[in-house]
C-alpha positions in Angstrom: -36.2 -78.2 1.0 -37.7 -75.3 -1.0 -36.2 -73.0 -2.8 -36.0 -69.4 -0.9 -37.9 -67.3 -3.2 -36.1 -63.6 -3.5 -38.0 -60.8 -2.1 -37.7 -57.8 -5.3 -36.8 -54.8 -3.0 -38.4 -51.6 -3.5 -37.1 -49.0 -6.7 -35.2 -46.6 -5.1 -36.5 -43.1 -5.3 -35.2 -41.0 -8.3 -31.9 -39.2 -7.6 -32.5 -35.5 -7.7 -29.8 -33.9 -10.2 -27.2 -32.1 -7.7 -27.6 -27.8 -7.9 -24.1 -26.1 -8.0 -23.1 -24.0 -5.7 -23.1 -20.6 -6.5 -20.1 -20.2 -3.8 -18.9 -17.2 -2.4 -19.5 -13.6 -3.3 -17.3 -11.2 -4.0 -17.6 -8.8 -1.0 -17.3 -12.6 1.2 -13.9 -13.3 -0.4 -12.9 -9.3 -0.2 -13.2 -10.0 3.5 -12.0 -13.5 4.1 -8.7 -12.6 2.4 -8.2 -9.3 3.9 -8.5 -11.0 7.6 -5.9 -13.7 6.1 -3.8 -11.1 4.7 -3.6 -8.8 7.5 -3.5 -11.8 10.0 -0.2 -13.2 8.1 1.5 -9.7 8.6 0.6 -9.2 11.9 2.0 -12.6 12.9 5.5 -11.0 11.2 6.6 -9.0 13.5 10.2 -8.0 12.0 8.3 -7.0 9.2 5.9 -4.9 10.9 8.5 -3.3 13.5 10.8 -2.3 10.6 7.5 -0.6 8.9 6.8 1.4 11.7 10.7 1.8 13.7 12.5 2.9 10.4 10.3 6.0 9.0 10.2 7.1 13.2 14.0 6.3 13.3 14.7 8.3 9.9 12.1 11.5 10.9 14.7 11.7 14.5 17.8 11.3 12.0 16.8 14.6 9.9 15.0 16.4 12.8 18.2 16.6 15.3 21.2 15.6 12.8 20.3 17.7 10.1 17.2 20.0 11.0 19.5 22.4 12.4 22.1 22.7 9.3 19.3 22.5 6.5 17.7 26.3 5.8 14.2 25.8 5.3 13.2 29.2 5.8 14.0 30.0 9.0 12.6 28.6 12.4 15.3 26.1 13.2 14.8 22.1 14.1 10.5 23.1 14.7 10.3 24.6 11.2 12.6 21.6 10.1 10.2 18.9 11.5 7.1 20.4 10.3 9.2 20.6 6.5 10.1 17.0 6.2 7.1 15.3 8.5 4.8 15.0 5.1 8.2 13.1 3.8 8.3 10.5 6.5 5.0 9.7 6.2 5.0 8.9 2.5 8.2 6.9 3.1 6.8 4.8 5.7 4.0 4.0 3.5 6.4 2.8 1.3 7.9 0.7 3.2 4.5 -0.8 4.7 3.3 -1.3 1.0 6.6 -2.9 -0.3 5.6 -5.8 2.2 2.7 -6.8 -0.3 4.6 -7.5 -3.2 6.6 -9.9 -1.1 3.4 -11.5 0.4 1.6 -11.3 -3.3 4.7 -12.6 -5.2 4.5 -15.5 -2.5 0.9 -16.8 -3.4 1.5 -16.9 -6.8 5.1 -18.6 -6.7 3.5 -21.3 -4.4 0.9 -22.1 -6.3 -2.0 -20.9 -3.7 -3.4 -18.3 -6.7 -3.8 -21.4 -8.8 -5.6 -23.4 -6.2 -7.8 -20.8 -5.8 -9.4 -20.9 -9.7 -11.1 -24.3 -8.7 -12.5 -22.8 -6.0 -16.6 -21.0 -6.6 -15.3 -17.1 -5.3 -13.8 -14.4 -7.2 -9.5 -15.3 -7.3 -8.9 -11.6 -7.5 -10.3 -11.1 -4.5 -6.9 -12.0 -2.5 -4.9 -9.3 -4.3 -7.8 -7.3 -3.1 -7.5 -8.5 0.4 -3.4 -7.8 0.5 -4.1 -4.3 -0.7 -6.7 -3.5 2.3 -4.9 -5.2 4.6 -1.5 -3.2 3.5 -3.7 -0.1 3.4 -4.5 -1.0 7.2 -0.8 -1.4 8.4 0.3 1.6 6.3 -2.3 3.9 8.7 -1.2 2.1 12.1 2.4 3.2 10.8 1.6 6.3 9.8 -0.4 7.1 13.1 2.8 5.8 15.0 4.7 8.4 12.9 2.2 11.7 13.5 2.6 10.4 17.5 5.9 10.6 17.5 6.2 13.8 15.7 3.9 15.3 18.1 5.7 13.9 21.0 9.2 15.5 19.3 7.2 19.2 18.5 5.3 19.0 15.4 2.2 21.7 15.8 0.3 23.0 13.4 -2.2 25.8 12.7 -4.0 24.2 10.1 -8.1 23.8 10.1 -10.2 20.1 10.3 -10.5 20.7 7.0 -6.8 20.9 5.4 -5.6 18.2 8.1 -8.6 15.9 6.9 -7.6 17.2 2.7 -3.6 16.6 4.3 -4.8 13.0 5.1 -7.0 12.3 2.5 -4.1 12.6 -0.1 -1.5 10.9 2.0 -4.3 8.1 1.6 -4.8 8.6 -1.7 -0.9 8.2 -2.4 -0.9 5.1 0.1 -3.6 3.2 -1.8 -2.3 4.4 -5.0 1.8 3.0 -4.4 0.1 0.0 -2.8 -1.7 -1.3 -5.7 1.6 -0.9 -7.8 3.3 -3.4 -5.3 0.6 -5.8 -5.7 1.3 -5.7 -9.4 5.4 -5.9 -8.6 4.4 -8.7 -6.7 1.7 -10.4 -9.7 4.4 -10.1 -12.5 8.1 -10.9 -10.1 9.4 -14.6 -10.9 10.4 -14.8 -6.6 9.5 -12.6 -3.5 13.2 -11.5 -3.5 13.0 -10.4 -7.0 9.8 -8.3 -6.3 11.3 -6.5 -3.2 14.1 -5.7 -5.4 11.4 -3.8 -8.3 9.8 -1.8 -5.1 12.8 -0.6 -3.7 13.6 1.9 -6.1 10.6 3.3 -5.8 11.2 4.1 -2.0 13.9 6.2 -3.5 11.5 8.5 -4.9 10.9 10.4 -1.6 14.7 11.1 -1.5 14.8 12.6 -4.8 12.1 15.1 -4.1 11.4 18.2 -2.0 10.7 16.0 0.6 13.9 16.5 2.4 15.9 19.3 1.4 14.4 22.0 -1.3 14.9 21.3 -5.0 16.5 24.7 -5.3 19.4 23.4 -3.2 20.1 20.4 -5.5 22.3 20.0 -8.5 21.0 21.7 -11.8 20.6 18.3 -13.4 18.6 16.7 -10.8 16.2 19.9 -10.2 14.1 18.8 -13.4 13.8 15.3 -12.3 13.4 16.5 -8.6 10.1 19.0 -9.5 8.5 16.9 -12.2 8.1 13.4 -10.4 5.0 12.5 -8.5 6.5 12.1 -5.4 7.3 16.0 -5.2 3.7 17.6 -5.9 2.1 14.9 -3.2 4.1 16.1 -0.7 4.0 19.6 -1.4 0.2 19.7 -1.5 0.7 17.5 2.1 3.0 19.7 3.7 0.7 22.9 2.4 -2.4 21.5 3.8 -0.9 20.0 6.9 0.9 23.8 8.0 -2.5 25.1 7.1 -1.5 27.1 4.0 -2.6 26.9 0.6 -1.7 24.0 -1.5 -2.6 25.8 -5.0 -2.2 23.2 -7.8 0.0 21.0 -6.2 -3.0 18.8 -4.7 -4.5 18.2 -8.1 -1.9 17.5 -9.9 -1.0 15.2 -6.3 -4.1 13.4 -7.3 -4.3 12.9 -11.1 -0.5 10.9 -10.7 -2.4 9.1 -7.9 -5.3 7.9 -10.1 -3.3 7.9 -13.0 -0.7 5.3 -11.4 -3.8 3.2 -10.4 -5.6 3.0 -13.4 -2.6 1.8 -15.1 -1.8 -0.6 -12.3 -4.9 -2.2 -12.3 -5.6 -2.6 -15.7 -1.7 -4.5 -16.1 -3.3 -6.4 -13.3 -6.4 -7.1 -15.4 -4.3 -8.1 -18.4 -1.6 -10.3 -16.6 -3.6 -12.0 -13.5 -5.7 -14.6 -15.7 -2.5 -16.1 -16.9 -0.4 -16.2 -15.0 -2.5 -17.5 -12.2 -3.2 -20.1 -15.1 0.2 -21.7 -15.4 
């Protein structure tokens, strides 16, 4: 029998050298994590009722339990309501952004931010995507609270214009307190630890002329009380919102605003590379 003679196959065609991926962009991740972000807080629905029921639950406590023993220059429980509405609005966007410190201290305790830095798309984008998506619940709440005012006798004589400055700077504030929660979140060792940071700063609003007038208050709190940056934002809201003048107030409303955000996000600059990295 002969030998079977081996047929030489045919050279396999060069391999072509593989092309990276250049992987997502910035504006994909921005919107991929944003529609994760806001679709984890929408699916926590204690969260998200206590955002929205406790600001509408403390604007009824001072309207009809104290509105009518607290002088705010005359007028009675309306005058009252229309004092103290700018307040509640600021404190339930505290309480809507102190949710993103829990949610950002929760990616990074878990290790999901490290994941993410083998992935081929921008790893800040998901503190970008908590902030829209707290910036999002913070205006369904705060859109729950005007309603409800409304409903309880909040008017106002006040032009397009100041109610559009009025919300602009409520905004402003919302974006500005959100992005420091993101960085509570970044630098706190545990979710519980990071809730605990942010809730002295929904204190703020309490220590203010957001409630009562700072002329009312104990001599040693009044300098505290009229030099924080809770008390010029408001002031410069409740101006604008009653259609009056808001003088200063809204400037100096807005340079704490950018001022606490230009600070926050260059900590968040400084800090996010490591400790994603560990």
């Amino acid at each position: 029998m002969s030998a079977l003679r081996a047929v030489p196959s045919a050279p396999a065609p060069p391999s072509r050298p593989a092309v990276p991926s250049a992987g997502a962009g910035f504006l994909t991740g921005l919107r991929v994590f944003s529609a994760r972000s806001l679709k984890k807080s929408l699916r926590d629905g204690e969260s998200m009722l206590m955002a929205i029921l406790l600001p509408v639950f403390l604007m009824l406590i001072f309207t009809f339990v104290m509105g009518g023993a607290i002088d705010v220059g005359g007028g009675g429980r309306e005058a009252y309501l229309a004092y103290v509405m700018p307040a509640v609005v600021l404190t339930a966007a505290g309480f809507g952004a102190s949710y993103t410190a829990v949610v950002v201290s929760q990616d990074v305790t878990t290790g999901f931010m490290n994941r993410l830095r083998t992935m081929p798309f921008p790893a800040v984008t998901v503190l970008l995507g908590h902030t829209v998506s707290s910036m999002v619940r913070n205006l369904m709440a705060t859109a729950v609270v005007f309603a409800v005012g409304f409903a309880v006798g909040f008017r106002t004589e006040a032009s397009a214009g100041q109610l559009l400055a009025s919300v602009g700077l409520i905004l402003l504030w919302i974006l500005a307190i959100t992005v420091i929660f993101a960085l509570l979140g970044l630098v706190a060792g545990s979710p519980e630890s990071a809730n605990g940071y942010g809730f002295v700063l929904l204190f703020l609003p309490y220590v203010s002329s957001g409630f009562a007038p700072v002329e009312t208050m104990p001599g040693w709190l009044q300098g505290f009380a009229h030099y924080q940056p809770m008390t010029p934002v408001i002031d410069a809201s409740r101006a604008l919102m009653n259609g009056q003048d808001a003088g200063t107030d809204s400037f100096i409303a807005a340079v704490w605003c950018l001022g606490f955000m230009a600070v926050a996000v260059w900590i968040m600059a400084v800090v996010f590379p490591r400790k994603v990295a560990r």
